[in-house]
DRENDO-1510 file (C-alpha; in Angstrom, 1 decimal, always signed):
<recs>
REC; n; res; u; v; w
REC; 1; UNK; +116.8; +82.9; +94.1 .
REC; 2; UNK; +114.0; +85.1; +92.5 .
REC; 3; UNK; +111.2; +86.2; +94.3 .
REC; 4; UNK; +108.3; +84.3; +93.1 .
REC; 5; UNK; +105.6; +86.8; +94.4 .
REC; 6; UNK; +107.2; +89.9; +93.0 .
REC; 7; UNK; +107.2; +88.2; +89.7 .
REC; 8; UNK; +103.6; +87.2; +90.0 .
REC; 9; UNK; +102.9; +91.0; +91.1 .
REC; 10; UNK; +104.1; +92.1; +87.7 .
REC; 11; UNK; +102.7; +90.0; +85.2 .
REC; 12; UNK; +99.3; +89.9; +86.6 .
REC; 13; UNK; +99.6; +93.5; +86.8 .
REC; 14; UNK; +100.0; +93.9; +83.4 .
REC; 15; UNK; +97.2; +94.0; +80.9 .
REC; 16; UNK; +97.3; +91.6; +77.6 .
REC; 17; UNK; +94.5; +90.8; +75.5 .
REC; 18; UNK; +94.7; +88.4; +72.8 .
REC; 19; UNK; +96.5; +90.5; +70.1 .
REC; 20; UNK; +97.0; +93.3; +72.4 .
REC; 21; UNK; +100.5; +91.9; +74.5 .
REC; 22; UNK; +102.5; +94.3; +74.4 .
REC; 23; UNK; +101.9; +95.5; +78.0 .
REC; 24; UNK; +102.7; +92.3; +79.3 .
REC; 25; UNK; +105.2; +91.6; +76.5 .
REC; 26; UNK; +107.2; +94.5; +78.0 .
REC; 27; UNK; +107.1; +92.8; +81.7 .
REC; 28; UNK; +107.9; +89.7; +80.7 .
REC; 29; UNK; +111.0; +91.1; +78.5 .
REC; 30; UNK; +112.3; +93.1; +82.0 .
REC; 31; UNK; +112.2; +89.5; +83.9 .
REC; 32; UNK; +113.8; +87.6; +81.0 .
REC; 33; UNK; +116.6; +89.9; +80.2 .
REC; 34; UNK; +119.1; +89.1; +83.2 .
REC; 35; UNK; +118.3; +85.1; +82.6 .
REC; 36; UNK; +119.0; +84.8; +79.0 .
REC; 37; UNK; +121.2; +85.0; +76.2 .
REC; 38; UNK; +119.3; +87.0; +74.0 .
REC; 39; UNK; +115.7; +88.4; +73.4 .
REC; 40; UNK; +113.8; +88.6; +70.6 .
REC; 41; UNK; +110.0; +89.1; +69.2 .
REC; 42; UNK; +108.4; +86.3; +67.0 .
REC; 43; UNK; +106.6; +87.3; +64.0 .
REC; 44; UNK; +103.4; +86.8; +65.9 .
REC; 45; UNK; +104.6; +88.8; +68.8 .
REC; 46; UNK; +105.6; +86.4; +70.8 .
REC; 47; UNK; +108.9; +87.1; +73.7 .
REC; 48; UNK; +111.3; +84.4; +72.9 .
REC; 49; UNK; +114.8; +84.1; +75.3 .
REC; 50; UNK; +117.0; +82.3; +74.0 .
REC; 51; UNK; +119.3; +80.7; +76.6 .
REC; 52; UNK; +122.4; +78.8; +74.9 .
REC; 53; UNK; +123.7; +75.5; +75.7 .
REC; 54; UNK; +127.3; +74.0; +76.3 .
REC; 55; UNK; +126.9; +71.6; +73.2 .
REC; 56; UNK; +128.4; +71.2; +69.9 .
REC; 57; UNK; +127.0; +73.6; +67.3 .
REC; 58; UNK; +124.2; +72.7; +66.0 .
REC; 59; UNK; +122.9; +72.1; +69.1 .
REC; 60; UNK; +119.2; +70.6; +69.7 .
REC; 61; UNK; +116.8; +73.1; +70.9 .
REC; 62; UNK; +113.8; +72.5; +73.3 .
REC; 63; UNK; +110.9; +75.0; +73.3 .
REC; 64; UNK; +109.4; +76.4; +76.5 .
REC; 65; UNK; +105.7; +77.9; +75.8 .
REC; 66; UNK; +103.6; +79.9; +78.5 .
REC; 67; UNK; +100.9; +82.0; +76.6 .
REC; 68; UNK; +100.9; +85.8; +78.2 .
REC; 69; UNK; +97.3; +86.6; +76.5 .
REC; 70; UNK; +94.5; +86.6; +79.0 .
REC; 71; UNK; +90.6; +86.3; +79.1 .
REC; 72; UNK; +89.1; +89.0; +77.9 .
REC; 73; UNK; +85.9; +90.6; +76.3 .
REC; 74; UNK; +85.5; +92.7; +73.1 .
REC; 75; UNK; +83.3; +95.9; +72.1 .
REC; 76; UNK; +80.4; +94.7; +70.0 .
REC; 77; UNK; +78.7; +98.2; +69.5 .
REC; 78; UNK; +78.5; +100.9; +71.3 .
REC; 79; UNK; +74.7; +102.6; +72.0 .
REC; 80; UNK; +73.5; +105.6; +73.9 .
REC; 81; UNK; +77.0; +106.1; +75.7 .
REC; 82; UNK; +76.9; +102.7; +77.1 .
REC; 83; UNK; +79.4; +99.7; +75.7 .
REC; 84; UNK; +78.0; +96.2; +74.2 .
REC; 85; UNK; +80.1; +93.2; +74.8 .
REC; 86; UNK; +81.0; +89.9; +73.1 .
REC; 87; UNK; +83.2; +87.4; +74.2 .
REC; 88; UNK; +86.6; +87.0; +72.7 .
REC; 89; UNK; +87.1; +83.8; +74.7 .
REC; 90; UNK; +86.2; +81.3; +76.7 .
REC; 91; UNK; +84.7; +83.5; +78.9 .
REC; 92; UNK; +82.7; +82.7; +82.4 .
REC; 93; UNK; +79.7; +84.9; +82.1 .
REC; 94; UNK; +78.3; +84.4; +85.2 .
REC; 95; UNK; +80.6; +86.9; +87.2 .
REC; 96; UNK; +80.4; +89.5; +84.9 .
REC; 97; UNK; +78.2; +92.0; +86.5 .
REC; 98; UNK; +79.8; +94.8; +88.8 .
REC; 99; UNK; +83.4; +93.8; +87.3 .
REC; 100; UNK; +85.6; +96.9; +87.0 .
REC; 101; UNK; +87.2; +96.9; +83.5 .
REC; 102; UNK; +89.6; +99.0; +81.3 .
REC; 103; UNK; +89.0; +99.3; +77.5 .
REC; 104; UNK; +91.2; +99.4; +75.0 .
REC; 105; UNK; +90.3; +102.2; +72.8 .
REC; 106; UNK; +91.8; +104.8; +71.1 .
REC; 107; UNK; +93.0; +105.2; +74.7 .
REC; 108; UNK; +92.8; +103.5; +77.7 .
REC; 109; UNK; +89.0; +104.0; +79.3 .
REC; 110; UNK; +88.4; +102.6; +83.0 .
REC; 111; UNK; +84.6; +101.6; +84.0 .
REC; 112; UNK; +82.7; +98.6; +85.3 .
REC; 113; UNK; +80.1; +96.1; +84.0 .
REC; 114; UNK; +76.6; +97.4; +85.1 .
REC; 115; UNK; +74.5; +95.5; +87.0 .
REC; 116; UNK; +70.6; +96.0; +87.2 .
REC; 117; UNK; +69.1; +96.2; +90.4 .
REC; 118; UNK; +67.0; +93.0; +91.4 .
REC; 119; UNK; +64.0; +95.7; +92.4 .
REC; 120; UNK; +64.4; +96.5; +88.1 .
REC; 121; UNK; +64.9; +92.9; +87.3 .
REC; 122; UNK; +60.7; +92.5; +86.1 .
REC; 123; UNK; +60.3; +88.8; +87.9 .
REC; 124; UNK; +63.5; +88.0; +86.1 .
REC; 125; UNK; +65.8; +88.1; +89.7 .
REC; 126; UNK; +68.4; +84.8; +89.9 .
REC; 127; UNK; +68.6; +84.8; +85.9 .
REC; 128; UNK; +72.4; +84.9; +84.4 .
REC; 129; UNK; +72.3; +87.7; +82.0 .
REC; 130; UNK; +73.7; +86.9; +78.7 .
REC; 131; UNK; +76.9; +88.6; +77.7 .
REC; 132; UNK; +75.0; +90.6; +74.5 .
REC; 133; UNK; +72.5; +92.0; +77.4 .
REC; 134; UNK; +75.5; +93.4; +79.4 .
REC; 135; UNK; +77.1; +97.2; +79.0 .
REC; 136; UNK; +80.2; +98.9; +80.0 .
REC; 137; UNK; +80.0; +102.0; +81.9 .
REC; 138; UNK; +82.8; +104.5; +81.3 .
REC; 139; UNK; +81.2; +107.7; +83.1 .
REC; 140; UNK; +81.2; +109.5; +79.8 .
REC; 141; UNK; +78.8; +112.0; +77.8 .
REC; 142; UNK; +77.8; +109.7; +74.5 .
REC; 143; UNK; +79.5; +111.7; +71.7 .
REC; 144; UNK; +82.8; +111.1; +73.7 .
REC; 145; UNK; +82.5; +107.9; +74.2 .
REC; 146; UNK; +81.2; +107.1; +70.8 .
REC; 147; UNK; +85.0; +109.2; +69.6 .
REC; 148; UNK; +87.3; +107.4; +71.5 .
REC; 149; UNK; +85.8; +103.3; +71.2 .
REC; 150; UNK; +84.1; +101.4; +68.4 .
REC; 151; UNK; +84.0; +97.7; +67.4 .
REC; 152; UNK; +86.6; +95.4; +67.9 .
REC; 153; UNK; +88.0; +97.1; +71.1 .
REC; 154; UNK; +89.4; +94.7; +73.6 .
REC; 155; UNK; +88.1; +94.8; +77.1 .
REC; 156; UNK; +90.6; +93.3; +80.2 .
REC; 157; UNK; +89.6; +93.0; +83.8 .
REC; 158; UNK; +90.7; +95.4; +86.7 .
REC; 159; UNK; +91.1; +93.3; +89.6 .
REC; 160; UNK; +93.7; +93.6; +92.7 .
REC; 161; UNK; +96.3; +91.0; +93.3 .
REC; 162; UNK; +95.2; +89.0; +96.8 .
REC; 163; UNK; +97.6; +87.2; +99.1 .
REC; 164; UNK; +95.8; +84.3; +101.1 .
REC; 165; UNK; +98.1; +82.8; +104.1 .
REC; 166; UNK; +102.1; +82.1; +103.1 .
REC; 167; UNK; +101.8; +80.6; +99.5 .
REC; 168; UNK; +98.5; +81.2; +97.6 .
REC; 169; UNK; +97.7; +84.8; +95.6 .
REC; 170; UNK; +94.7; +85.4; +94.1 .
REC; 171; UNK; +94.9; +87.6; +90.7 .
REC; 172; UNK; +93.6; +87.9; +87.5 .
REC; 173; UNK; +95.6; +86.4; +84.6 .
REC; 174; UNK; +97.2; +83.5; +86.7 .
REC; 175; UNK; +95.6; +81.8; +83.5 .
REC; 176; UNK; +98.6; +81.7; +82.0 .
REC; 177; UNK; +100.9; +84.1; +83.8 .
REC; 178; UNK; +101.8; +81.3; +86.4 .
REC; 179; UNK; +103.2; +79.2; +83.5 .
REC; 180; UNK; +105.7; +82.5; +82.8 .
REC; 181; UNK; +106.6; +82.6; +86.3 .
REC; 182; UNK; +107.6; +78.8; +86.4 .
REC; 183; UNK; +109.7; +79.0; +83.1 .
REC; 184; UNK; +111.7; +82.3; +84.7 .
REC; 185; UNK; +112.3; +79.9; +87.9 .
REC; 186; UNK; +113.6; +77.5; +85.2 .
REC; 187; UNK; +115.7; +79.4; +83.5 .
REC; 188; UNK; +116.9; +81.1; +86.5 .
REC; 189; UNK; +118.1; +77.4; +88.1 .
REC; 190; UNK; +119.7; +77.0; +84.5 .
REC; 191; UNK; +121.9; +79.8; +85.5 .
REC; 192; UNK; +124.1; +77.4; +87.6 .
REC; 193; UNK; +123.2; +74.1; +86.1 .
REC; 194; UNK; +125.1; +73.0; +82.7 .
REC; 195; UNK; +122.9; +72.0; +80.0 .
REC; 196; UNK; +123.8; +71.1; +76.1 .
REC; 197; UNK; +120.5; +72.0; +74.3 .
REC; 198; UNK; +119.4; +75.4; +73.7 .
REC; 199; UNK; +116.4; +76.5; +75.4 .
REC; 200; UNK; +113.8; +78.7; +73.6 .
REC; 201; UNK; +111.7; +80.2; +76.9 .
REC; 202; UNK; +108.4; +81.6; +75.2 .
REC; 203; UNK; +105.5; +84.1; +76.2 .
REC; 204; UNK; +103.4; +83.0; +73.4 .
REC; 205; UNK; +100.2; +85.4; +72.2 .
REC; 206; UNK; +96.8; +84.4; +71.5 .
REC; 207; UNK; +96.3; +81.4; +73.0 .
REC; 208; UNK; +93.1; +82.1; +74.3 .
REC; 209; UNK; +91.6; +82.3; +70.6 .
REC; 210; UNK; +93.8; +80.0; +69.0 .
REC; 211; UNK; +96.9; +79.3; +70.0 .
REC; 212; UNK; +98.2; +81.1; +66.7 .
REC; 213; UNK; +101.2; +83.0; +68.6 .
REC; 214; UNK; +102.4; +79.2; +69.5 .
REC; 215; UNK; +101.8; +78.0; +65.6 .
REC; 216; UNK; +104.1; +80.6; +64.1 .
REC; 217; UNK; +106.8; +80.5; +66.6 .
REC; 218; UNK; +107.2; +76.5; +66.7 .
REC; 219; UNK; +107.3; +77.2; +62.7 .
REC; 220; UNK; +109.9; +79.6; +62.9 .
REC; 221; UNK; +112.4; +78.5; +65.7 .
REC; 222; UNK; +112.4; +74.7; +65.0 .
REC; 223; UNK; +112.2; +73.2; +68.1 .
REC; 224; UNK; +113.6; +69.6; +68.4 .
REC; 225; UNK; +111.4; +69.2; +71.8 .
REC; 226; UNK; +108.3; +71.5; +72.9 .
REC; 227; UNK; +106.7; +71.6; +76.4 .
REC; 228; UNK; +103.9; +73.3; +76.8 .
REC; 229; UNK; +102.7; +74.9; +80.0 .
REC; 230; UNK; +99.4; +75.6; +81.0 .
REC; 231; UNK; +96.7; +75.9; +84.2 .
REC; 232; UNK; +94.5; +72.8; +85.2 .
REC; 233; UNK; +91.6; +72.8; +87.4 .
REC; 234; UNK; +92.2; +72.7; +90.6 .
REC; 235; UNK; +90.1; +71.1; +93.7 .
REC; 236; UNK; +87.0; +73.7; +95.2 .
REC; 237; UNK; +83.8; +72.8; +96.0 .
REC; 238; UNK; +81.1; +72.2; +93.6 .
REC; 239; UNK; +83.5; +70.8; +91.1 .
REC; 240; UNK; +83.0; +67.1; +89.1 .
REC; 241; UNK; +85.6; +65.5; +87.0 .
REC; 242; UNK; +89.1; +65.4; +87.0 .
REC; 243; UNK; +91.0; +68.2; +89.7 .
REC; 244; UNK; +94.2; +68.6; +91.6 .
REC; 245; UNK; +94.7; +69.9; +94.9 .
REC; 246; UNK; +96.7; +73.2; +95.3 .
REC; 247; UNK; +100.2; +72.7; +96.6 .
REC; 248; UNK; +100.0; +69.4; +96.0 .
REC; 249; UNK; +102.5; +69.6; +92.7 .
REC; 250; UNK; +102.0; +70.2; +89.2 .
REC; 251; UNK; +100.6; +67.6; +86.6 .
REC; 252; UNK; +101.9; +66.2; +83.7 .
REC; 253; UNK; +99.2; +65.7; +80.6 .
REC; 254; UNK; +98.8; +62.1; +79.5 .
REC; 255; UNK; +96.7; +60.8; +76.3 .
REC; 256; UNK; +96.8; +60.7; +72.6 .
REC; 257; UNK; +97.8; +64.2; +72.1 .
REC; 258; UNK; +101.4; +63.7; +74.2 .
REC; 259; UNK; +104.2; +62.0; +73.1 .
REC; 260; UNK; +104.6; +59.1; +75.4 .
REC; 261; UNK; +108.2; +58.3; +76.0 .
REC; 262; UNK; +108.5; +62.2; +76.7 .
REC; 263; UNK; +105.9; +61.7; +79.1 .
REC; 264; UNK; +108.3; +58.9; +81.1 .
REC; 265; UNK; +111.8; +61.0; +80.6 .
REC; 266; UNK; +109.6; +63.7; +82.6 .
REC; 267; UNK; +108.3; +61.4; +84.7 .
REC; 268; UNK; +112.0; +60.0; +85.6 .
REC; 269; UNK; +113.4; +63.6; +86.0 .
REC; 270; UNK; +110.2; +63.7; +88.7 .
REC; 271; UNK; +111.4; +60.9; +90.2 .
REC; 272; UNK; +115.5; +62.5; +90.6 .
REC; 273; UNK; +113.9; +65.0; +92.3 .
REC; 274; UNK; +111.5; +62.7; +94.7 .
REC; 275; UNK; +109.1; +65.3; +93.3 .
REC; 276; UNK; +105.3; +64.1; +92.9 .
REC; 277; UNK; +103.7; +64.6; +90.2 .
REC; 278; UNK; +100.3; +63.8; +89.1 .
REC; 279; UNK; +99.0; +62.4; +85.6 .
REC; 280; UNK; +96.3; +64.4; +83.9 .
REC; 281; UNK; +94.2; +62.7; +81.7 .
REC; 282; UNK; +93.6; +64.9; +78.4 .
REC; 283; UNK; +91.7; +62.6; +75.9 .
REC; 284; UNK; +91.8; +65.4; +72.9 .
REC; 285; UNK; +94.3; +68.0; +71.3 .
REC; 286; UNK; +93.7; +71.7; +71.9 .
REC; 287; UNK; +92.9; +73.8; +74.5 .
REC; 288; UNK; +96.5; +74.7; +75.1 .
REC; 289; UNK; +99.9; +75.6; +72.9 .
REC; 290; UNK; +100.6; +71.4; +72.6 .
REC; 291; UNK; +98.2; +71.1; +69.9 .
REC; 292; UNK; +100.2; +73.7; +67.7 .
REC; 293; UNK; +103.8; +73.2; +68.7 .
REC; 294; UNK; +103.3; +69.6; +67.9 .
REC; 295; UNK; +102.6; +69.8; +64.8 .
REC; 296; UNK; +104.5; +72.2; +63.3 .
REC; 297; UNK; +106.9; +71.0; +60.2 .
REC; 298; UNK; +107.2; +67.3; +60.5 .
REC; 299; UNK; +106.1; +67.2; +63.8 .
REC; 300; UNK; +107.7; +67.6; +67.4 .
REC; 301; UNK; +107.4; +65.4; +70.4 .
REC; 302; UNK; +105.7; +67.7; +73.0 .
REC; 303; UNK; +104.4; +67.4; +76.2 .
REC; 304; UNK; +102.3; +69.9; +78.9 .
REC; 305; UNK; +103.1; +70.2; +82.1 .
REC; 306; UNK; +100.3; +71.8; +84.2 .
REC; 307; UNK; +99.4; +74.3; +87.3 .
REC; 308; UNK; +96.5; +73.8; +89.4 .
REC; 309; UNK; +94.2; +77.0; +89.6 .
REC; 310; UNK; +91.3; +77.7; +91.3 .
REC; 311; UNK; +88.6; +79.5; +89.3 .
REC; 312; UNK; +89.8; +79.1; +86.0 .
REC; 313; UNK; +89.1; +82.3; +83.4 .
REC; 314; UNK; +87.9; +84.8; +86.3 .
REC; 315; UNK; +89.7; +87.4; +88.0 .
REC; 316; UNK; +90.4; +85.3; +90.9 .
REC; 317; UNK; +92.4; +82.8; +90.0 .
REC; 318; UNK; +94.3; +81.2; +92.7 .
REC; 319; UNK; +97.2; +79.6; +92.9 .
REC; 320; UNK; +100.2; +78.0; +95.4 .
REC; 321; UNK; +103.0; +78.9; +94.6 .
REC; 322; UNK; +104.8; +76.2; +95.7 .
REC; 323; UNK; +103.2; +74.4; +92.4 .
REC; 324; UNK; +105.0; +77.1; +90.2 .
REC; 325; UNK; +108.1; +76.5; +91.9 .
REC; 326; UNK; +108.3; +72.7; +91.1 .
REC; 327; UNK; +106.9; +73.2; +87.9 .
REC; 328; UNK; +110.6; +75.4; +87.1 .
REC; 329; UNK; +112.3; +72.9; +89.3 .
REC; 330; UNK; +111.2; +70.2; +87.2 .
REC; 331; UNK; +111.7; +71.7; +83.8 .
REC; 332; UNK; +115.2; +72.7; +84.5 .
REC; 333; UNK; +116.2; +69.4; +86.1 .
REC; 334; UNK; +114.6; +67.8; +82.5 .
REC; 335; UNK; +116.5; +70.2; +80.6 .
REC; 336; UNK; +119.9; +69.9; +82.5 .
REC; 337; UNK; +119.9; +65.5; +81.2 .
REC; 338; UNK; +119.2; +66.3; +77.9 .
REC; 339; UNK; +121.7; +64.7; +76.0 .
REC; 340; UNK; +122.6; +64.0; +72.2 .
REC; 341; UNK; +121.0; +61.2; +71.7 .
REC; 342; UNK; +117.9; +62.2; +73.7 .
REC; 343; UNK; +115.6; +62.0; +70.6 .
REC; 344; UNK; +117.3; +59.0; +69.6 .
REC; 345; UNK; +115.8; +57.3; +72.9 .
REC; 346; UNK; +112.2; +58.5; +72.7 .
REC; 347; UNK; +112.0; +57.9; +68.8 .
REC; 348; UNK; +109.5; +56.1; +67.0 .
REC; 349; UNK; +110.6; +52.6; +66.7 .
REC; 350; UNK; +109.4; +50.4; +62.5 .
REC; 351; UNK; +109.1; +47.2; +65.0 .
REC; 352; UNK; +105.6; +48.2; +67.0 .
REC; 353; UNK; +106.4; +48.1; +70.8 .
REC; 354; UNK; +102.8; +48.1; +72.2 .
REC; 355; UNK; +101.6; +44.7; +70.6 .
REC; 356; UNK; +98.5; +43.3; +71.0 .
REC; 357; UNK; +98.3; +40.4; +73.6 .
REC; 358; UNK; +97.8; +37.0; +72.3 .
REC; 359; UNK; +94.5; +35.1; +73.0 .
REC; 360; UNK; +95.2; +33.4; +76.3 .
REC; 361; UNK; +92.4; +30.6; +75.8 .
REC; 362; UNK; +92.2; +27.5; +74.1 .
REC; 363; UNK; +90.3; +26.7; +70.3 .
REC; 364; UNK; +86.8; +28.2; +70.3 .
REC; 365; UNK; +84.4; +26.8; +72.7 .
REC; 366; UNK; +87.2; +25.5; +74.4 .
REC; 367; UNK; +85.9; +26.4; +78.4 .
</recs>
């Protein structure tokens, strides 16, 4: 069995901006090698292992995405030595200030996110700065500075990797890097489980501004099946809405954007395992891989299977890992009762199955 942690250790390590991956892209590939058949990059960059099934040729493929990308900033202009910011996603930028960073120049430059002192603040003290009023602070003369970064540079976090008690690390980057730690548990169960489909395991890029790394690999692999995996929000006070509690299992996306006899066949495979698993109620598409994967060509019945994470897009994320250990649990047991006429059984039917219920009362004005 692979060591969960470790394999959390070195994909948060790793730095990956939205069309920057290849750091990650290279950690990933290390973890992936032993576990799969073969290993190769999509046209958008994305790591895709292919792990072969015992089926007739041509066998039925199911695609397995987890974007690598992470949230991150970019350089808007640089001014007086200091670095202006922008952000490149969906960025939270109320714990910006006194972040360490690293930008991605024409090298590498570590430096923090200044913070003015409340005694400098003019009255202003408890205000959020904007991210435009914000500057990166390399520790260089201005002419350097100015040489080695312009516009357009990316700019990652630099933030240590935290264990709380036995299963729970706080990191940066768990947002999606847990989702490519539960597809490596996957495909390492797969290792001793038969299973006739092929499986396409995916570290997709740019998911964070688009999902495009997810677009052009569904388009170019031709997946019969795509699950998507993703982070949720998990339980912490001060939250509203809809949230999971940690270690409590992962959740499986429900709603219009979901196909919804997949969504039972990965309920059932839930159920082999006596695993709980919690609906999560996503009324629109987007936000995650599903959008693009199920779309692609003529279409492809997709569902998302998600992690709960504590404070979502900043560098302490946490998470349990005992959630990203179902999470590959349940994929591979889904994967492993995938048979021939699996799409056959979750196909659109020409006689409508959810029909309308027929009015109950009498004639009108009948009491």
């Amino acid at each position: 069995m692979i060591d969960i942690k470790e394999i959390i250790k070195k994909l948060c390590s790793a730095k990956g901006p939205p069309g920057c991956e290849d750091p990650v892209a290279g950690v990933v590939r290390e973890i992936w090698e032993p576990l799969v058949d073969a290993l190769e990059r999509g046209h958008m960059g994305d790591v895709v292992g292919v792990k072969r099934g015992a089926g007739a040729e041509p066998r039925r493929k199911i695609m397995l995405a987890g974007h690598m990308d992470e949230i991150s900033l970019t350089v808007r202009k640089v001014e007086d030595g200091f670095i202006r910011l922008e952000s490149l996603d969906g960025m939270d930028q109320r714990i910006l200030p006194g972040q360490f960073v690293t930008v991605f120049g024409k090298r590498p430059l570590s430096g923090y996110i200044g913070s003015v002192p409340p005694h400098l603040l003019g009255g202003k003290d408890g205000q959020y700065p904007a991210i435009k009023d914000l500057v990166v602070d390399v520790g260089l003369p201005a002419e350097e500075v100015a040489e080695w970064v312009g516009p357009g540079d990316v700019v990652t976090f630099d933030a240590p990797l935290l264990e709380l008690g036995e299963n729970r690390l706080a990191a940066k980057a768990l947002d999606d890097r847990a989702s490519i730690a539960a597809i490596t548990i996957c495909l390492d169960l797969l290792k001793t489980r038969s299973h006739k489909w092929d499986v396409l395991a995916v570290a997709t890029t740019r998911e964070e501004v688009g999902s495009d790394g997810a677009r052009a690999t569904a388009f170019q692999y031709r997946p019969d099946l795509g699950i998507a995996l993703d982070v949720t929000f998990a339980s912490q006070p001060g939250t509203s809405g809809v949230t999971f509690d940690l270690g409590e299992g992962p959740t499986l996306g429900v709603g219009p954007s979901f196909h919804p006899k997949l969504y039972k066949k990965i309920m059932d495979a839930a159920g082999r395992l006596e695993m709980t698993i919690h609906a999560d109620p996503a009324p629109y598409p987007g936000g995650t891989d599903t959008a693009e994967i199920q779309i692609s060509r003529a279409g492809v019945p997709t569902a998302l299977i998600s992690i709960p994470v504590r404070n979502m897009h900043t560098p302490i994320e946490v998470v349990d890992t005992k959630d990203i250990e179902r999470a590959g649990r349940l994929l591979a047991e889904f994967i492993a009762g995938l048979d021939d006429d699996f799409l056959d059984s979750i196909a659109y039917s020409l006689e409508p199955e959810c029909k309308e219920e027929e009015d109950k009362g009498g004639e009108e004005g009948e009491a």
